[in-house]
N, CA, C and O atoms as a DFTB+ gen file, in Angstrom:
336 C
 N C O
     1  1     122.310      80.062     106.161
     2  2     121.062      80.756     105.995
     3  2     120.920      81.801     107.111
     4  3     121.415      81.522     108.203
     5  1     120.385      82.807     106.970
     6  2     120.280      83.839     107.599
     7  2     119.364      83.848     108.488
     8  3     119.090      82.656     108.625
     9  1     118.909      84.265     108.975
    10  2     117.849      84.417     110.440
    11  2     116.815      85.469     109.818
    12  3     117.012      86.684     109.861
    13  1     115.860      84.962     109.321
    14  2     114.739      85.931     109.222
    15  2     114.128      87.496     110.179
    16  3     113.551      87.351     111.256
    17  1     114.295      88.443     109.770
    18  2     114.061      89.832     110.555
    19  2     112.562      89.640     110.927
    20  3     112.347      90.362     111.901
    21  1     111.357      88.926     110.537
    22  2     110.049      89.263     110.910
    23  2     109.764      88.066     112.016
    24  3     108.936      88.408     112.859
    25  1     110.144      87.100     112.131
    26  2     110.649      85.864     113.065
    27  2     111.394      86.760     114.514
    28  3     111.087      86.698     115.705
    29  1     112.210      87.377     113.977
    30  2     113.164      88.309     114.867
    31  2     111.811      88.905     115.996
    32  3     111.476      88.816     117.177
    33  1     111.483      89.368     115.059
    34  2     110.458      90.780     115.711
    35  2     109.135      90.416     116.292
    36  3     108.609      91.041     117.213
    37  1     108.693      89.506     115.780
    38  2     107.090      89.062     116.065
    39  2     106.996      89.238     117.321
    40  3     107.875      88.985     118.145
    41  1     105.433      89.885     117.627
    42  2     105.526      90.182     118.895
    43  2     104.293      88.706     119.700
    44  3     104.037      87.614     119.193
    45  1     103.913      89.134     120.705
    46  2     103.553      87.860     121.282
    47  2     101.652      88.315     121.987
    48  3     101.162      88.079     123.091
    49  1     101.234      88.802     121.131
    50  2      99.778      89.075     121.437
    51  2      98.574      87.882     122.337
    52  3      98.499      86.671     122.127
    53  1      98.194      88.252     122.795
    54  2      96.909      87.261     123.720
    55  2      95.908      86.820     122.321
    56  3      95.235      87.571     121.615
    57  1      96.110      85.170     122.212
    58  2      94.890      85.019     121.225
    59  2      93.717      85.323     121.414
    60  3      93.235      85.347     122.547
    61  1      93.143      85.568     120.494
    62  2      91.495      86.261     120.048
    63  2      90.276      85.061     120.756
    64  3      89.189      85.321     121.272
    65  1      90.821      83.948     120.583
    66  2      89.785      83.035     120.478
    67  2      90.445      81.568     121.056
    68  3      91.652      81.339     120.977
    69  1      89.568      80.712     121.586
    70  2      90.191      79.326     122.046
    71  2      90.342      78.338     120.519
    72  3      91.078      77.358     120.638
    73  1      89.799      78.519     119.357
    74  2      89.521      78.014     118.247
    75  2      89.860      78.807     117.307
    76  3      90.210      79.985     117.393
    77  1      89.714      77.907     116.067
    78  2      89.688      78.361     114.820
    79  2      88.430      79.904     114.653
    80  3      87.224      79.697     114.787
    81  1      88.878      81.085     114.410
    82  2      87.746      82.004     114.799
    83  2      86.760      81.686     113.534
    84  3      85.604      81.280     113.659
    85  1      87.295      81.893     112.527
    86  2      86.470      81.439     111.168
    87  2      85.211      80.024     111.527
    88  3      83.983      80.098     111.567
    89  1      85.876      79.142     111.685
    90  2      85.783      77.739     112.162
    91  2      84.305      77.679     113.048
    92  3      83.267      77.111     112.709
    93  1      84.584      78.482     114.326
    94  2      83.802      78.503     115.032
    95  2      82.582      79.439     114.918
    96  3      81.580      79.218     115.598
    97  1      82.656      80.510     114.046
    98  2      82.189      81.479     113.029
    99  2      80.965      80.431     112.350
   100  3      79.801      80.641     112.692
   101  1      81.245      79.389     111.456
   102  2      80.863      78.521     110.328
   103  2      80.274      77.545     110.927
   104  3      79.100      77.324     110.630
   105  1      81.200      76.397     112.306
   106  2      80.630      75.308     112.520
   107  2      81.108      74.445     111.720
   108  3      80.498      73.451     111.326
   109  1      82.646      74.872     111.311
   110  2      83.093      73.985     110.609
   111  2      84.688      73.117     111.367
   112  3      85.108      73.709     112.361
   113  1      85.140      72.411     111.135
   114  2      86.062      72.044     111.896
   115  2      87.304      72.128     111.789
   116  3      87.568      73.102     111.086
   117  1      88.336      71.526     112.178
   118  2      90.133      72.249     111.857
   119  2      90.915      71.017     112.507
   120  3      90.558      70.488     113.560
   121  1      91.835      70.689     111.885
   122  2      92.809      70.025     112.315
   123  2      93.794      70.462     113.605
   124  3      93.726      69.819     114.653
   125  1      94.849      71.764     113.438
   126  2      95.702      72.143     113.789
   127  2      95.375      73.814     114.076
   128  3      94.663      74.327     113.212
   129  1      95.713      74.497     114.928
   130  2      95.658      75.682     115.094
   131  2      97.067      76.691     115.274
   132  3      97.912      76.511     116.151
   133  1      97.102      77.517     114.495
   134  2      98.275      78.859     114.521
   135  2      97.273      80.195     114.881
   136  3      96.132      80.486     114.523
   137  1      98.346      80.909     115.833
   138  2      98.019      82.157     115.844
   139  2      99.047      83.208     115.139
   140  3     100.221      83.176     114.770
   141  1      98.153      84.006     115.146
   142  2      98.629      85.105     113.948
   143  2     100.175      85.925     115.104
   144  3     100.246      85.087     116.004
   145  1     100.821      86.570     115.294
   146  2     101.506      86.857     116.117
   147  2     101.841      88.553     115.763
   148  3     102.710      89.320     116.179
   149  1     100.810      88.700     114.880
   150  2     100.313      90.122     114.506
   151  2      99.682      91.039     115.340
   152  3      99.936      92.178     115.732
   153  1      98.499      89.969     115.555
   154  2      97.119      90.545     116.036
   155  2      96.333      89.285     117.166
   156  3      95.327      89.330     117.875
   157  1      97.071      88.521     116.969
   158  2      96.371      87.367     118.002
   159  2      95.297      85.948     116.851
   160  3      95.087      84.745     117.006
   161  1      95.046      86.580     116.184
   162  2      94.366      85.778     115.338
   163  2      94.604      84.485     115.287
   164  3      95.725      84.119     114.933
   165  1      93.482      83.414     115.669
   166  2      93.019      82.061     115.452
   167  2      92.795      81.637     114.499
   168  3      91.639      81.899     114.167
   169  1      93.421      80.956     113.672
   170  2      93.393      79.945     112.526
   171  2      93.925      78.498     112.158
   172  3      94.965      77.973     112.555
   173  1      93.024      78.012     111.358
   174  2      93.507      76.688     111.194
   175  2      94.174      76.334     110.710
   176  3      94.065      77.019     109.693
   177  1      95.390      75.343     110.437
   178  2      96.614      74.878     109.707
   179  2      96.012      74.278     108.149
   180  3      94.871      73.910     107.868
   181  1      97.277      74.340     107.265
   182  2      96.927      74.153     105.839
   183  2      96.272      72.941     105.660
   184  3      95.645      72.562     104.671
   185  1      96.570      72.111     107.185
   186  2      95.861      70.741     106.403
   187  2      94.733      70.501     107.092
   188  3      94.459      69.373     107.501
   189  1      94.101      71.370     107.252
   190  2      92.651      71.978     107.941
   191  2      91.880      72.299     106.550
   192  3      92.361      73.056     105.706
   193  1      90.323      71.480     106.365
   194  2      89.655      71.976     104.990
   195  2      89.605      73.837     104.368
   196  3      89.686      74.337     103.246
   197  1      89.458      74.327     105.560
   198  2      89.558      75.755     105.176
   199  2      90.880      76.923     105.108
   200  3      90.902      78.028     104.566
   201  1      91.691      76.370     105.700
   202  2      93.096      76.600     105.749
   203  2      93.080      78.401     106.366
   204  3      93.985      79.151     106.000
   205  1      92.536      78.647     106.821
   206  2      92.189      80.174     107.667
   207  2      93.416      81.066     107.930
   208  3      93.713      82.236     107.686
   209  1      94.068      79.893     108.601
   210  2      95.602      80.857     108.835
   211  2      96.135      81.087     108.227
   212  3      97.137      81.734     108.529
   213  1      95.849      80.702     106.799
   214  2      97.409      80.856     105.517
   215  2      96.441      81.895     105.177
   216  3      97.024      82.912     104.802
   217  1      94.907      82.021     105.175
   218  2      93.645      82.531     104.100
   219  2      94.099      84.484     105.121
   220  3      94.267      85.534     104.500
   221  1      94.178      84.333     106.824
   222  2      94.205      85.436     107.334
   223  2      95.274      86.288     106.670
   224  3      95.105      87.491     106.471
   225  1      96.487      85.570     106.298
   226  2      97.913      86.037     106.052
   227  2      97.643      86.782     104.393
   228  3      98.275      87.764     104.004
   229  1      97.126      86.436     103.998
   230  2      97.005      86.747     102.626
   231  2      95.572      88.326     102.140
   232  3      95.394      89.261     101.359
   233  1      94.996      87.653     103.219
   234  2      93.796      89.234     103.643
   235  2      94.390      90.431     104.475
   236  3      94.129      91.629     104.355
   237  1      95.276      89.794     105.371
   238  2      96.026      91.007     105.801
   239  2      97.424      91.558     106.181
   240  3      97.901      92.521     106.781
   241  1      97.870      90.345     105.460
   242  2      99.676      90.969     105.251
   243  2      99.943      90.334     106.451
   244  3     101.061      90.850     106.418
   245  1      99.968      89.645     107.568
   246  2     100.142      89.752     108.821
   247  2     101.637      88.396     108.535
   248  3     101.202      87.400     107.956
   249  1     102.506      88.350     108.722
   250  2     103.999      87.401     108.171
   251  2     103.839      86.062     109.225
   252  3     103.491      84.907     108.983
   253  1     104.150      86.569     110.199
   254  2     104.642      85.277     111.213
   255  2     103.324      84.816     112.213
   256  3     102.732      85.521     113.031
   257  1     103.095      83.481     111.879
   258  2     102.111      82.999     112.583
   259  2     103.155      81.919     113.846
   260  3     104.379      82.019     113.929
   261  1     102.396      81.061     114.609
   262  2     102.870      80.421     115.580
   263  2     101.820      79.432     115.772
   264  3     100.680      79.713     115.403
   265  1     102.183      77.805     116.544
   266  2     101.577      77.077     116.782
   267  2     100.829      77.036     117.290
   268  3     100.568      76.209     116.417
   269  1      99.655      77.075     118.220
   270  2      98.787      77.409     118.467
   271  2      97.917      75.406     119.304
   272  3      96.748      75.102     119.544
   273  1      98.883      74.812     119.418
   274  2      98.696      73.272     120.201
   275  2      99.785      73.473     120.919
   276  3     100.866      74.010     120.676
   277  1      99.127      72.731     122.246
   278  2      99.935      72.479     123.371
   279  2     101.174      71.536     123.189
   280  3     101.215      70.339     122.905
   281  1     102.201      72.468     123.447
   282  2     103.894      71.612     123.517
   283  2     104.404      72.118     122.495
   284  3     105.588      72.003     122.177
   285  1     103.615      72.682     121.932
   286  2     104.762      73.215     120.571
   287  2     104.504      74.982     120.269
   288  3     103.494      75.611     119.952
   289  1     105.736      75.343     120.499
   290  2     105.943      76.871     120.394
   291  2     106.851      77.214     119.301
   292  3     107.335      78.340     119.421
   293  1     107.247      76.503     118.184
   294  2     107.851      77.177     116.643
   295  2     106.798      78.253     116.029
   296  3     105.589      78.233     116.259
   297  1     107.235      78.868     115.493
   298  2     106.968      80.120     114.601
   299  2     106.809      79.884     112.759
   300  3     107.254      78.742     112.643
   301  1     106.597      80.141     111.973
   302  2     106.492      80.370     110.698
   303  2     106.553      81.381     110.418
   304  3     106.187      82.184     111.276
   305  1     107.069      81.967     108.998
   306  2     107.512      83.511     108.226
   307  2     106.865      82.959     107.135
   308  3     107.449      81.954     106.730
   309  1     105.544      83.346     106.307
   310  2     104.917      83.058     104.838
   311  2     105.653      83.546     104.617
   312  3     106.536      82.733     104.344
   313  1     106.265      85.219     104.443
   314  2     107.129      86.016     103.308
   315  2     108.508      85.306     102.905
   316  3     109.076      85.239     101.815
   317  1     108.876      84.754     104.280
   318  2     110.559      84.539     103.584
   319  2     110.396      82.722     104.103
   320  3     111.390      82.230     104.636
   321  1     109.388      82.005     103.951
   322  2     109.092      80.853     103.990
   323  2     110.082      80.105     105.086
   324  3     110.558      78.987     104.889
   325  1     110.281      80.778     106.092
   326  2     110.932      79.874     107.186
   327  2     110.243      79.758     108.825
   328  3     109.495      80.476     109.489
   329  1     110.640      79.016     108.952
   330  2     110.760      78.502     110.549
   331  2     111.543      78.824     111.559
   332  3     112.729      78.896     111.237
   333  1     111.257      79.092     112.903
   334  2     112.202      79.468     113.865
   335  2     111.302      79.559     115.286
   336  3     111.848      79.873     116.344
């Protein structure tokens, strides 16, 4: 398998927010947090009721998000559905 080019490239922006921005927006709560690695963007993981981070990716094209909890620094690609 090949090495994804947007994984490659993602750059490494200062997050927006200590939380889910939506989340904290609403007063609603979140399991897991990813940042966008677009724009910095705070969102919550799919198995979060509102699912924000998959919901940001889809409002604004933005590909590779990142973990966003302490100890874990993997990446995600929605477009070409991988990890790295």
């Amino acid at each position: 398998m090949t090495a994804c080019e947007d994984l490659k490239k993602a750059d490494d922006p200062a997050p927006r927010a200590e939380g889910c921005e939506e989340c904290l927006a609403n007063g609603t709560s979140w399991v897991h947090l990813r940042r966008c690695l677009s724009c910095g963007h705070i969102g919550c993981c799919d198995s979060s009721p509102n699912k924000h981070a998959t919901a940001h990716f889809h409002a604004v094209g933005h590909p590779v998000i990142q973990s966003f909890e302490p100890g874990e620094n993997w990446r995600w690609c929605y477009l070409h559905e991988m990890v790295g």
